[in-house]
NUDOFI-498324 format. One record per residue (C-alpha): residue in one letter; x, y, z. Coordinates in steps of 0.05 Angstrom, whole numbers, padded with zeros to 5 digits, always signed. Layout:
aXYZ...
***
This chain:
x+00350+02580+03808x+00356+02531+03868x+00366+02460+03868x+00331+02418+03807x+00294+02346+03812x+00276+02300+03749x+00225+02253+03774x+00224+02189+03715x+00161+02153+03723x+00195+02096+03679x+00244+02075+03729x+00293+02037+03678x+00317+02104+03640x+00354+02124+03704x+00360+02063+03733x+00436+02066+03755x+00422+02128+03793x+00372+02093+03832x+00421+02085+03898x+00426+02161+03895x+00353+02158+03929x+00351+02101+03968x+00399+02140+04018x+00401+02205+04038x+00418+02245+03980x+00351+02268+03961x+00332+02289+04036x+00392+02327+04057x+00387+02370+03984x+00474+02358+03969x+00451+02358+03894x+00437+02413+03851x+00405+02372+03801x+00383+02300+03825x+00348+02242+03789x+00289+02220+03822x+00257+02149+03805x+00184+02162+03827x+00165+02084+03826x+00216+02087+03892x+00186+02144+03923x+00106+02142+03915x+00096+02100+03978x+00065+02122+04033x+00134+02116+04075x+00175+02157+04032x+00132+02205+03995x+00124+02245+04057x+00197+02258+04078x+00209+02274+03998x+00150+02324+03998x+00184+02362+04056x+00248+02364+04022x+00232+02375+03946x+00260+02432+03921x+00226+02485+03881x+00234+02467+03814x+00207+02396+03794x+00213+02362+03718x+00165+02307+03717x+00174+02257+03655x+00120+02206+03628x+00074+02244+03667x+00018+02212+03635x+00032+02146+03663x+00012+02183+03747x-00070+02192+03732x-00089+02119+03723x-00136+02088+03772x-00091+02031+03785x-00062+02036+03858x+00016+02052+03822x-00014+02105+03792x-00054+02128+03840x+00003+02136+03884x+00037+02168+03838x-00012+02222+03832x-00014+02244+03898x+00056+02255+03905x+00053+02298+03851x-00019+02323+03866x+00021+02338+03933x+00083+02373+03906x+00032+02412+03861x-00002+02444+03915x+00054+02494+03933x+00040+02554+03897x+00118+02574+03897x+00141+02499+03858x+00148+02506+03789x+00133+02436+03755x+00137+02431+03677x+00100+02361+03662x+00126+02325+03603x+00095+02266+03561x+00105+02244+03479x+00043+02193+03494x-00027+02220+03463x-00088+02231+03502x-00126+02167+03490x-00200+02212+03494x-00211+02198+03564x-00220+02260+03596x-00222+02240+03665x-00153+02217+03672x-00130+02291+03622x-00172+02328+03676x-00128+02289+03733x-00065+02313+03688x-00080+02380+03685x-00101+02388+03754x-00029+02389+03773x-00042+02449+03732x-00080+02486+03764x-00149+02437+03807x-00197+02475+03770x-00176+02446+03699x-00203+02377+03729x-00271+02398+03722x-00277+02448+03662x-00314+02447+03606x-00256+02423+03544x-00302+02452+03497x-00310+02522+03527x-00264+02576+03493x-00248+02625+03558x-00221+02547+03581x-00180+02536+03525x-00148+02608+03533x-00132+02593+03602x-00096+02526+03593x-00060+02555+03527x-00020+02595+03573x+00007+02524+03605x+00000+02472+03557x+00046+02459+03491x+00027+02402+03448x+00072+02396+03390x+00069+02338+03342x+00128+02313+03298x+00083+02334+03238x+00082+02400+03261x+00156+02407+03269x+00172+02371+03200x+00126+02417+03164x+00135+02485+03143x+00202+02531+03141x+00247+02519+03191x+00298+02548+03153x+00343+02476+03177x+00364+02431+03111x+00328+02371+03154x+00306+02359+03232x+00274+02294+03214x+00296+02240+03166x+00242+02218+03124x+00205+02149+03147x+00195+02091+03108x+00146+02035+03127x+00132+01973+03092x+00109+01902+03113x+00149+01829+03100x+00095+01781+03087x+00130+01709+03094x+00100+01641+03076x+00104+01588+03139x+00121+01510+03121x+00072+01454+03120x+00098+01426+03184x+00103+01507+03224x+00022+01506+03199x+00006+01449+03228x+00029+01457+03292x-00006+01528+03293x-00061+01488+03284x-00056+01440+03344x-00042+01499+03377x-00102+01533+03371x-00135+01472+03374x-00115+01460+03442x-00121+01526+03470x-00205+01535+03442x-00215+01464+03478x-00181+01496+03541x-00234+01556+03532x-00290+01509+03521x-00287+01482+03585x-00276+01536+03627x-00326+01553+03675x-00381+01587+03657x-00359+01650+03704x-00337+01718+03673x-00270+01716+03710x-00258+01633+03690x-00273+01652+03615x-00227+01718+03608x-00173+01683+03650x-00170+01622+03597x-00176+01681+03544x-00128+01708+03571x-00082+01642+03576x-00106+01625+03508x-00074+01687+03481x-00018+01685+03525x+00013+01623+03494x-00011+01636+03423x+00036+01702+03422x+00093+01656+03443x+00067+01612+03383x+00077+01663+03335x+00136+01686+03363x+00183+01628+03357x+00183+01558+03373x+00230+01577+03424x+00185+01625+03469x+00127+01572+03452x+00173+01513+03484x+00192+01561+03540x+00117+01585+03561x+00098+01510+03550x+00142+01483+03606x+00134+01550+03652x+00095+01519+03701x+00096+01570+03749x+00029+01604+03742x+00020+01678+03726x-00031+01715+03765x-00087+01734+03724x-00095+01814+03730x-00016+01810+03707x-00024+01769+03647x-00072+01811+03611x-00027+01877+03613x+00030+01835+03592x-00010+01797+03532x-00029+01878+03504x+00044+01902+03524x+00022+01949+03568x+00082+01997+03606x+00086+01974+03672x+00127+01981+03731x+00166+01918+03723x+00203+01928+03661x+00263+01881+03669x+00213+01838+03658x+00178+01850+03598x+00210+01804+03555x+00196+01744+03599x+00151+01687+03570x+00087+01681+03604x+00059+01609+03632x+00002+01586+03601x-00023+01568+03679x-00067+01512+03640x-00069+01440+03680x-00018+01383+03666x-00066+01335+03610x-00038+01287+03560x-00055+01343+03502x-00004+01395+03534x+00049+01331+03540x+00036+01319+03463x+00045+01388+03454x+00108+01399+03481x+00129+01336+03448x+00113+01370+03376x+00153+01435+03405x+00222+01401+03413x+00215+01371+03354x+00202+01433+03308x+00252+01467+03336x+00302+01423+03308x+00271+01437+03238x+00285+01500+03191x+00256+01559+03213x+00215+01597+03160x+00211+01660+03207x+00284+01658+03211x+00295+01656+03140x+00248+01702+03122x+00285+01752+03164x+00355+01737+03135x+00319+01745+03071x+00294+01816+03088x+00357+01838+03109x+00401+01822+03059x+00388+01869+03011x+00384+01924+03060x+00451+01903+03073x+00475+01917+03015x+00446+01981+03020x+00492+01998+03086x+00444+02002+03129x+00449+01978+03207x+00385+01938+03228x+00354+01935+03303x+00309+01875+03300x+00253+01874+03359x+00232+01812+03388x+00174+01806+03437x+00209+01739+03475x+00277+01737+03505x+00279+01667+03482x+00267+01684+03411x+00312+01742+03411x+00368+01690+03439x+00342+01647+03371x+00346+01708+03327x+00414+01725+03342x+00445+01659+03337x+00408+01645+03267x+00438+01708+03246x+00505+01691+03266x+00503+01638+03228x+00483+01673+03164x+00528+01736+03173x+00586+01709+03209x+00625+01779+03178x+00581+01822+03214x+00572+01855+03283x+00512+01818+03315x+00487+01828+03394x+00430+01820+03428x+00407+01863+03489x+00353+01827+03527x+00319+01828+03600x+00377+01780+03624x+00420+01846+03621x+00425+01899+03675x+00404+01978+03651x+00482+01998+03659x+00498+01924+03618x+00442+01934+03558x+00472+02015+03547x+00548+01989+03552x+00532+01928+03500x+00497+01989+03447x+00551+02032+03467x+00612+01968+03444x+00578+01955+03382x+00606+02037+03362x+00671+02011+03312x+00739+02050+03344x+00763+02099+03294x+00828+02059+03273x+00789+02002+03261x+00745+01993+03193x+00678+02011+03193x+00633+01953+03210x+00564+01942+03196x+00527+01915+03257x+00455+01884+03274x+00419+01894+03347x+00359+01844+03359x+00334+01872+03417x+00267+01860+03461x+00218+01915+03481x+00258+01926+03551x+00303+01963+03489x+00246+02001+03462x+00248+02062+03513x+00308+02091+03547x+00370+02088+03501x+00378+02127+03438x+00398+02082+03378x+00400+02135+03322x+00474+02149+03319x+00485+02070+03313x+00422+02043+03274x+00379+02066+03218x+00320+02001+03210x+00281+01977+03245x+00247+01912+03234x+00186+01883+03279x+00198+01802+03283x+00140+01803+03333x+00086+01842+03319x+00064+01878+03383x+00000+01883+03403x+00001+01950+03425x+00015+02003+03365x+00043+02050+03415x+00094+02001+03428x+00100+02007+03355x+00118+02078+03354x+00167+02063+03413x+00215+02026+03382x+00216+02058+03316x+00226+02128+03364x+00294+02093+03379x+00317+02107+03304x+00275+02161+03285x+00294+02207+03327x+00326+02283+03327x+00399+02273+03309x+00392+02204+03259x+00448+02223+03210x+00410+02179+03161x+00367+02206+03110x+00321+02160+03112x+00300+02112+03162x+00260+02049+03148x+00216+02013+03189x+00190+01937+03166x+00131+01899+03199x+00139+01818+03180x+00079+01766+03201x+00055+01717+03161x-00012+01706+03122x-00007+01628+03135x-00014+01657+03213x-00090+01662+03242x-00052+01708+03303x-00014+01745+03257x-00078+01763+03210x-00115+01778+03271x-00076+01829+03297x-00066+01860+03235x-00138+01865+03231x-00165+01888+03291x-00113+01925+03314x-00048+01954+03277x-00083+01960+03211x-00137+02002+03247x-00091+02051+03283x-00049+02058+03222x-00107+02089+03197x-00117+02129+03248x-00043+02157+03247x-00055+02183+03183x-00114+02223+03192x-00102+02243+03251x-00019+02245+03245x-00020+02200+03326x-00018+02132+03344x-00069+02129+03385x-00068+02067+03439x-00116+02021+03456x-00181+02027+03481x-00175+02013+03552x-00232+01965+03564x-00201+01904+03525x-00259+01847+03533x-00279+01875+03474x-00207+01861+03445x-00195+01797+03474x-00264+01775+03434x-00248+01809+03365x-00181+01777+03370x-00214+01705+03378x-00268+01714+03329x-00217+01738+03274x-00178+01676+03301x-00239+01636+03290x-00260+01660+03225x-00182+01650+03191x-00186+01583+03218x-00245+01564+03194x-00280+01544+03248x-00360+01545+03252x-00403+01598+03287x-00427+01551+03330x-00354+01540+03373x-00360+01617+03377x-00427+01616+03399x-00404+01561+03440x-00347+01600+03472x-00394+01655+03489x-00353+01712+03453x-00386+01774+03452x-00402+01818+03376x-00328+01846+03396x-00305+01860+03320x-00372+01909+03318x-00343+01933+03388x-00273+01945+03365x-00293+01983+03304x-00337+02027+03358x-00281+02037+03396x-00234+02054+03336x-00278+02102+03312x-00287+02141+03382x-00217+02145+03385x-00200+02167+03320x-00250+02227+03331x-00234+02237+03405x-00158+02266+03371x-00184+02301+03311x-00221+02337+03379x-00161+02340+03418x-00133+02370+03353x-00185+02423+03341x-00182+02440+03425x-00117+02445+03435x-00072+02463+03364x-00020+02501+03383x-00036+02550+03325x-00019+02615+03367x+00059+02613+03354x+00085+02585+03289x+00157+02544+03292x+00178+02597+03239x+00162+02655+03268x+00219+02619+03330x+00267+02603+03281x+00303+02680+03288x+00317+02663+03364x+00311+02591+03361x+00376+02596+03318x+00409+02655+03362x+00404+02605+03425x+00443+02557+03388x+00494+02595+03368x+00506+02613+03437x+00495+02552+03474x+00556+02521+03423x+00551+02444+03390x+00574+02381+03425x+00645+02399+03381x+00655+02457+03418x+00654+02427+03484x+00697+02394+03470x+00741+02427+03439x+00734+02486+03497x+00748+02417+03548x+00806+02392+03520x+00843+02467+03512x+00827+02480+03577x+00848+02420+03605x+00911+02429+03566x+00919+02507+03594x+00924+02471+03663x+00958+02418+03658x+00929+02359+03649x+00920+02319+03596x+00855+02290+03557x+00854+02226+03511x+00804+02192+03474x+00786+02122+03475x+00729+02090+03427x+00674+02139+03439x+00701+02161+03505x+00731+02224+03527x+00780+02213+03584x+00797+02273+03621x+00852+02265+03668x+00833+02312+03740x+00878+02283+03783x+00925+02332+03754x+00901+02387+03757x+00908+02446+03814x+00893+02432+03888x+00838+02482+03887x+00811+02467+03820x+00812+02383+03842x+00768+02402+03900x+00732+02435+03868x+00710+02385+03813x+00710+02329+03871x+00655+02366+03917x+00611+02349+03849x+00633+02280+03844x+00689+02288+03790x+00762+02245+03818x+00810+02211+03783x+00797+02210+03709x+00730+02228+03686x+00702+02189+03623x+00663+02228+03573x+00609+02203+03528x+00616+02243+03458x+00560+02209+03432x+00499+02168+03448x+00490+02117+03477x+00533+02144+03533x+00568+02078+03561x+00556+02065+03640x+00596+02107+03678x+00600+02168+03634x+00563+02221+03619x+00553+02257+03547x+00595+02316+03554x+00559+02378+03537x+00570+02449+03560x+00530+02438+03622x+00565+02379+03642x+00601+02394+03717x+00669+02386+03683x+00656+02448+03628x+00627+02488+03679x+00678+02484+03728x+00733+02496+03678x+00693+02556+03652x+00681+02584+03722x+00758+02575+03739x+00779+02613+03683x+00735+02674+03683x+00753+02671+03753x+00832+02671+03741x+00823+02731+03684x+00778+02769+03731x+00828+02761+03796x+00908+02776+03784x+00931+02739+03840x+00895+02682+03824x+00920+02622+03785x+00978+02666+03750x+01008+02609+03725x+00958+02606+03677x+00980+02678+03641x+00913+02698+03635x+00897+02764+03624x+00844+02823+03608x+00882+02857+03567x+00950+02843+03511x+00973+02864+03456x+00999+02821+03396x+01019+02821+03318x+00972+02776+03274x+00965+02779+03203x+00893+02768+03208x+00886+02847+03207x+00908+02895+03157x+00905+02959+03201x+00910+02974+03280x+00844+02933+03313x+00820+02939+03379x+00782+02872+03409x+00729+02887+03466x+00693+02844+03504x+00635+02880+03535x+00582+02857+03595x+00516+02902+03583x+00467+02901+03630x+00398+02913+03608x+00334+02931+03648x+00267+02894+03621x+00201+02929+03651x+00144+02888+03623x+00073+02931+03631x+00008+02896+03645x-00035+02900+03706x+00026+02891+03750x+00089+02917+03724x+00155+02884+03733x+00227+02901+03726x+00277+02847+03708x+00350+02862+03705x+00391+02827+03649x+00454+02818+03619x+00495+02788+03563x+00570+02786+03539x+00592+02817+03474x+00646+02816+03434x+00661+02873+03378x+00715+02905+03339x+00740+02976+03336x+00784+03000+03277x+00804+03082+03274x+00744+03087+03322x+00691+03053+03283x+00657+02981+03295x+00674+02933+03243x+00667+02862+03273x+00627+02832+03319x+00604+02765+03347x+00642+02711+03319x+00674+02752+03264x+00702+02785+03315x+00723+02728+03357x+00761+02691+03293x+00803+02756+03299x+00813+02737+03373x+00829+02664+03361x+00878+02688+03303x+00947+02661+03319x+01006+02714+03334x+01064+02723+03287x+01105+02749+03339x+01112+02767+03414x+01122+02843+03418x+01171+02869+03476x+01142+02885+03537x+01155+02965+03541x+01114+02964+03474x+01067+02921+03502x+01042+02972+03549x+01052+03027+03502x+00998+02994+03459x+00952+02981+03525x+00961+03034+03551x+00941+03074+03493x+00885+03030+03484x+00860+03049+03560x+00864+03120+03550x+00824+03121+03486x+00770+03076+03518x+00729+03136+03553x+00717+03163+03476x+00708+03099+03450x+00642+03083+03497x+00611+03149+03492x+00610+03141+03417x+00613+03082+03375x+00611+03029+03444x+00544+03074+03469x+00516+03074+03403x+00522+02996+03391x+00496+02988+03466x+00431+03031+03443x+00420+02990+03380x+00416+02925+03417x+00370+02947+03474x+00329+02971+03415x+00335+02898+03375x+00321+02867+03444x+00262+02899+03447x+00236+02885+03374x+00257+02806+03385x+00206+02820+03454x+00143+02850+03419x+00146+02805+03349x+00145+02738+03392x+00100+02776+03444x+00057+02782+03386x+00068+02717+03356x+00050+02681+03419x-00012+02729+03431x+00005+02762+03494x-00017+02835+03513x+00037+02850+03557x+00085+02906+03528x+00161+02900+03544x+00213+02958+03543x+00291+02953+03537x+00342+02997+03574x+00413+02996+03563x+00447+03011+03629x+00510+03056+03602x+00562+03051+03598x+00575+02974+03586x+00631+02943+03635x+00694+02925+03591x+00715+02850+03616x+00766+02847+03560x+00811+02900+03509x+00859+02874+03470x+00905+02897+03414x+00916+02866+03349x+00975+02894+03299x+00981+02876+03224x+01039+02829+03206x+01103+02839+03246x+01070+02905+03289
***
């Protein structure tokens, strides 16, 4: 496999990478695997000199957010429509957001595919067949469901709302609020574009309203005026390309009058007074508290999340409270989740993120936080799912996660958008087990929201009539229903009913056995460091491996991929800036793996090290004389179908020979490696017992080694034709054991004292 790109159509989940293509790096091809941010390179200027050097296998993430219409996405597109076209690149396209039902922009998707999905018929079977063979769709109900033969993937999800009660004086100035902004709609122009921009402004400010009177007071005095196809996409908190700013409180880009001076007037001044919102939350938290758990408390404004955290200072002085806003820098938001982790000599802590939405995608939050509680409601129930998909996620230690939605019933905004919009795709979600997002055209929106606005107000028909608003509550529901049936479609079209999770499981569990956990990367990092030299220590969450002592060759080694001085090691998530989460793949494993097959393989290198193929030792982990092999068979895979193939394969085993007859293998056989020795024999019967060994080998792989080799070409091939089957493929695949196997390894093992 050559070189690897990741192309991250979010931008902010890579963020600190970002310098790695503004250079060179990505046109002269010095990385084998290199972050791409594709918001950098979709214009016109760069897209070009990428598309030459691109290498051959491409990971595209978000990839639903490149077949908009909008000229981002459109951009986007064609640089993957581009790298698409080269029949040699292999692209796998990834995306956790649901098809909304429009089937021109899926069509665009899966044209990356192959161009002649664009324009087929979704409802035609010989169609579906041909895009089962490239598209997956998995849902988390599907994976939570049925035998997995795992104790628990998932933790089970609580929801539950926090209705609170708002003080005379909060209702009030809700009221002069809304007052003001309907007059401001009143006398717009009678213009489509004059009436949806005041709409638009209207809405703008009443979210900051509802918010806090913080983010009210802020919007109220930003006079800087917000362009009008930007406001509406941040008003329905849409993803967009500027997410440092997402938290930012919009102007309300209405003209200086005496009404907006009184206005501001009545801010300051309830801002000074208790805040029922506040409380409410303190209330709501207390006794989950005292129930352990660690809150993350999402705020739509950075002003209120400022107010949040402070309040909640003030009420849980004993308790770990920080806020990661817009104001913070990608690397500064991960290293403030990543401090909040308690050291291990310290006492554990319980702690409390409020966070905005420029939190809700990019860093993990499960091995810190297990609640989540909206403050703001947002007003797009994707958004929703976002930040409750930075709890709930794979790896939450928690048994149960709980997520809590607070508004008020005192609040015409709050009742609003629980009415036309979250209630509504709740609904959805549990027919149809997706949050579906909003419809895309949102006048219809925009007038359901003021009419239910209207309505809990109060107000008479006739200032509805009078604004013009359209039947958009009749619209909505229209819209709602489409969609809902749109998935239970998408569900019927494309269920990925062919291949059960269970029938998986068998391998599914085999490759994890072999791949090793996070512990054992560790573990294998820190001996190996220790075999050469060097030492490893741990600080907080951090690994710190020390390079710069290591061997000449080995240091230049690790510094032509970017590894000097001492290397810091995530062990958990978030990984802090500047580290990475060690893992087996990380450069640091690998090269220490490499280095030491390499020094048992080569004699004259790194002797030092005393690493051998072959020894002989006492252990009293045996009762009788054991021989340990450690065997490299080579397979040949010839799959029949109109073409046939032949695929050479290998793997490493490890097995266990006592009076000439197998009885260990895998890891039972490597605990019998790993045993510790009693003793160190002499040298002259050291060789004796090797030499032996060696001259009993020939007999050894003609019968019991040959006959082990056999059976696993033969379980190979029955793990081939049940998930060949599963997965309703024709093609037929045979096995054949190349004999006889290469012995990498043969050692000795003596009972007791030898």
């Amino acid at each position: 496999m050559g070189p690897r790109i990741f192309l991250d159509n979010l931008g902010q989940c890579h963020r600190r990478h970002h310098t790695s293509v503004s250079g060179t790096a990505w046109k002269t091809g010095c990385y084998r695997r290199q972050p791409v941010v594709v918001h950098y390179i979709k214009a016109e200027k760069r897209r070009d000199g990428f598309a030459k050097a691109c290498p051959d296998f491409v990971i595209v993430d978000e990839a639903h957010a490149s077949v908009g219409t909008n000229k981002g996405k459109q951009q986007r597109f064609e640089l993957l429509a581009g790298l698409a076209r080269d029949p040699e690149r292999r692209m796998i396209l990834l995306t956790a957001t649901p098809h909304s039902g429009d089937e021109e922009a899926f069509g665009r998707l899966l044209s990356l595919i192959d161009p002649s999905f664009a324009s087929m018929n979704f409802d035609d079977a010989r169609y579906r067949e041909r895009l089962a063979r490239h598209f997956v769709q998995r849902r988390r109900v599907d994976l939570v469901t049925g035998d997995w033969g795992e104790t628990r993937a998932f933790p089970r999800h609580e929801t539950s709302e926090y209705p609170y009660r708002m003080s005379p004086e909060h209702v009030s100035y809700h009221e002069a609020v809304l007052d003001y902004c309907f007059g401001v709609v009143a006398r717009a122009g009678t213009g489509m574009r004059e009436r949806r921009l005041a709409f638009w402004g209207t809405l703008a400010l009443m979210r900051c309203v509802g918010s806090s009177p913080a983010a009210a007071l802020s919007a109220l005095r930003n006079r800087a005026a917000t362009e009008g196809d930007r406001l509406e996409p941040q008003i329905y908190d849409e993803d967009g390309d500027d997410e440092d700013a997402v938290d930012l409180e919009p102007s309300a880009t209405f003209e200086s009058d005496p009404a907006l001076v009184e206005l501001i007037q009545l801010t300051e001044a309830l801002i000074r007074q208790p805040d029922p919102k506040l409380d409410a939350l303190i209330d709501s938290l207390k006794p989950l508290l005292k129930g352990g758990a660690n809150p993350v408390v999402f705020c739509r404004y950075l002003a209120t999340a400022e107010h949040v955290r402070e309040g909640l200072r003030r009420a849980f002085p004993k308790l770990r409270i920080e806020a990661v806003t817009g104001v913070l820098t990608p690397d500064e938001r991960r290293d403030r989740v990543a401090d909040m982790a308690s050291d291990e000599d310290e006492k554990e802590i319980q702690r409390i993120l409020v966070a905005t939405d420029c939190l809700s995608e990019g860093i993990n939050l499960q091995q810190l936080f297990d609640t989540v509680i909206h403050y703001d409601l947002s007003w797009n129930p994707t958004r929703h799912q976002q930040r409750e998909g930075r709890v709930d996620r794979f790896g939450q230690p928690a048994e149960v996660v709980r997520s809590i939605m607070m508004f008020s019933p005192d609040s015409a905004i709050d009742g609003a958008v629980l009415d036309v919009i979250l209630r509504k795709a709740e609904e959805i979600r549990k027919v149809t087990g997706i949050t579906v997002p909003l419809p895309d055209e949102r006048g219809p929106v925009t007038d359901a929201l003021m009419a239910a606005v209207l309505l809990r107000q109060g107000k008479s028909q006739q200032l509805a009539f009078d604004l013009r608003l359209e039947d958009g509550s009749r619209a909505m529901e229209a819209r709602w229903r489409d969609a809902s049936e749109n998935e239970k479609k998408s569900r019927a079209r494309f269920a990925q009913n062919a291949m059960k999770p269970q029938e998986v499981v068998p391998e599914w569990s085999k490759a994890r056995a072999l791949l090793g956990t996070p512990d054992d990367a560790r573990r294998f990092v820190e001996r190996a460091m220790a075999r050469f030299g060097a030492r490893t220590e741990e600080k907080k969450s951090v690994l710190v491996a020390h390079v710069h002592a290591l061997d000449a060759a080995l240091r230049d080694r690790l510094g032509q991929r970017g590894l000097k001085g001492s290397v810091r090691l995530a062990l958990s998530e978030p990984a802090p800036s500047g580290t990475a989460l060690l893992s087996r793949t990380h450069p640091l494993t690998t090269s220490l793996a490499e280095t030491l097959v390499e020094a048992s393989l080569d004699p004259e290198a790194l002797t030092q090290l005393g690493i051998g193929r072959v020894g002989a030792w006492p252990t009293d982990a045996v009762a009788k004389l054991t021989r340990i092999l450690l065997l490299r068979i080579r397979y040949k895979l010839t799959i029949h179908g109109r073409r046939e193939r032949l695929l050479l394969a290998e793997e490493a085993a490890l097995v266990a020979l006592q009076g000439g007859q197998i009885v260990a293998m895998g890891d039972d056989a490597r605990a019998l490696l790993a045993a510790p020795a009693t003793a160190n024999l002499a040298q002259s019967a050291r060789d004796r017992f090797i030499a032996k060994a060696h001259d009993e080998l020939q007999a050894q792989i003609s019968g019991p080694l040959g006959d082990f080799v056999r059976l696993r070409s033969e379980a190979l091939m029955e793990d081939h034709a049940r998930l060949r089957a599963a997965a309703g493929t024709g093609a037929r695949v045979t096995v054949e054991a190349v004999i006889p196997p290469d012995v990498i390894g043969l050692f000795t093992l003596l009972p007791g004292e030898g």
